[in-house]
C-alpha angles and dihedrals in degrees: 000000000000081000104053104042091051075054101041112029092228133058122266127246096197139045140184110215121228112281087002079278119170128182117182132212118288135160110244130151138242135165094013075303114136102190152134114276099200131218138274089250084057093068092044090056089061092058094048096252117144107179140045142164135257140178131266103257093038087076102022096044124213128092121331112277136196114354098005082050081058092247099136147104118254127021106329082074101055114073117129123258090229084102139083100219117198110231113208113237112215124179104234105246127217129264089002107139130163085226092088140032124247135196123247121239086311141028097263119084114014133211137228125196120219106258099253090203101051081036106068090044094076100026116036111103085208104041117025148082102279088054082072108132088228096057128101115270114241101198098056126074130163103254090229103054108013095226120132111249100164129071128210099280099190141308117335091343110176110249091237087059093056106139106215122281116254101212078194104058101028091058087049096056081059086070090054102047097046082054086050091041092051094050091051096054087045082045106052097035086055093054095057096041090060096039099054094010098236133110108258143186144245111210098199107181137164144173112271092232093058088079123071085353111063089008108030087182094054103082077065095048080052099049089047091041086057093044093047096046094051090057097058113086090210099052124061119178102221134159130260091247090057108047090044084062100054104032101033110194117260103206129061110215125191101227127215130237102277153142147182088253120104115299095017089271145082099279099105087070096024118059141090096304104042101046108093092065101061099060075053091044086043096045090049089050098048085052098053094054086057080053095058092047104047089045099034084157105028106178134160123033087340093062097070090043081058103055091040091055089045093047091052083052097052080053100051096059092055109139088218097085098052091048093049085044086051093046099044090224096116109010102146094041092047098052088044095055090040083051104042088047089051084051098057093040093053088046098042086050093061095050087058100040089057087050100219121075115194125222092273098051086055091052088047090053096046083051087064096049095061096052092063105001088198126161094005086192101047119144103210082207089079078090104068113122129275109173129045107260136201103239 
């Protein structure tokens, strides 16, 4: 939220949580504490936030669909099969649509699934629209220049068989499918409208990357699919934040464990190779809750020693290690930065442990800071604790 006020000049209503992850309330102990570890919606209360994203099968029920199926361009659909994933097995309830918003176990945030039909569209590697045959191949590139020279071709094509890319009538094909892609969304808004009788709405959302990177022609399929989209009186692109407002939802759902990674769930950062990282991730964040509460105040030359230990430790706990570390894609990358991270956590704790940095550790510490130069504003002290913990 820090971010995106320092952006965006004013604070956010909505918020997508890291990986589309949800984790709902449940009674556990710690501590000899018996209690009621809220939500996640509980925490963004408290900010102020009243909105936030899940996937498909998180508000319809069911098995995983789509992305979390691994059905996707890019790298969500690429996990090895190495693996037995778990697939959840929730029974479909009933009335449950990703047309409308619902609040979640009380009236106070509320939660949109990711529409599964216009989804697929734009995402699936199978499916949609980037598969086309016309568009520029991602995965080929001339060894001399690094610049892309081949298109798709057809289904499962070996790279060495690419047939030349055509810029012309890819980026005509752009012009067709955001015709396609508009009728859909009329379509599919109009269905619903006459089948319940209520306005609803179409969360079409998609990874940044996806456009210009996996698919270079698609930051021309958005921009059509805009324009198209203006222009039709019973359609009106709107935000989450928006449409919320005007239409607030009218039933409370108690929502289920999930996330957009394979199989709906957490495996993608839980599983046999990745789990020796979260007893490191647990132990650091345990610590730097001692250390809010043994410097509630920090000033002086500790305060910035703070807010950079606190910042190693944000980074840390980036999903983004576990899941390169699942894929395979990364791996070694991925355990050095964990590690190094680790490593300047465990350094910078000390310092303030002991309370009283020296010039050297400052400048450690500076020296930090210009290696990643994330979250300029943090408060380490968003780290206090908030939930009673077995030491």
């Amino acid at each position: 939220m820090q971010s995106y006020r320092r952006h965006f000049g004013r604070a956010p209503r909505s918020c997508w949580l890291p990986e589309c992850a949800y984790r709902p309330t449940y009674v556990r102990e710690a501590g000899g504490v018996t209690y009621q570890k809220p939500g996640v919606q509980a925490f963004m209360a408290e900010c102020g936030l009243n909105l936030f994203f899940v996937e498909t099968h998180t508000i319809e029920g069911g098995a995983p669909v789509g992305k979390a199926l691994g059905d996707a361009v890019g790298p969500y659909g690429s996990v090895p099969r190495r693996y037995v994933v778990p697939i959840p097995n929730y029974q479909p309830p009933q009335g449950r649509s990703t047309f409308l918003p619902y609040w979640v176990e009380t009236p106070t945030v509320a939660a949109l699934g990711r529409n599964n039909r216009t989804g697929l569209q734009v995402w699936s590697a199978t499916h949609g629209y980037p598969g086309d045959f016309d568009y520029r191949e991602f995965h080929k590139r001339d060894g001399v220049s690094g610049l892309h020279y081949w298109r798709v071709t057809g289904p499962e094509v070996d790279l060495g068989d690419k047939a030349p890319w055509n810029p012309a009538i890819a980026f005509g094909r752009t012009a067709a499918h955001a015709d396609h892609f508009a009728d859909l969304v009329e379509a599919e808004l109009r269905r619903f409208a006459a089948e319940s009788g209520r306005p609803g709405v179409i969360a079409a959302a998609y990874d940044t990357e996806l456009f210009g990177h996996w698919w270079f022609e698609g930051v021309d399929w958005l921009a059509g699919v805009l324009e198209r989209l203006s222009r039709r009186p019973a359609v009106a692109v709107t935000s989450a934040g928006d449409f919320v407002a005007a239409n607030p939802p009218e039933d409370v759902l108690s929502l289920p464990e999930s996330s957009w990674g394979q199989a709906g769930n957490h495996f993608t950062w839980l599983n046999a190779d990745t789990e020796w990282m979260w007893p490191i991730i647990h132990a650091a964040e345990r610590r730097m809750e001692r250390l809010v509460a043994q410097h509630p105040t920090a000033d002086g030359a500790l305060r910035p020693v703070l807010d950079q230990c606190a910042r190693e430790l944000l980074l840390l706990e980036s999903s983004d290690w576990p899941f390169l570390v699942t894929t395979g894609q990364a791996r070694e990358y991925a355990v050095m930065r964990f590690e190094s991270h680790a490593e300047r956590f465990e350094r910078l704790a000390v310092v303030c442990e002991r309370g009283a940095p020296t010039p050297a550790d400052c400048a450690y510490a500076d020296e930090l800071w210009e290696l990643d130069k994330v979250f300029p504003t943090i408060d380490y002290r968003v780290f206090r604790r908030r939930e009673p913990v077995a030491e």
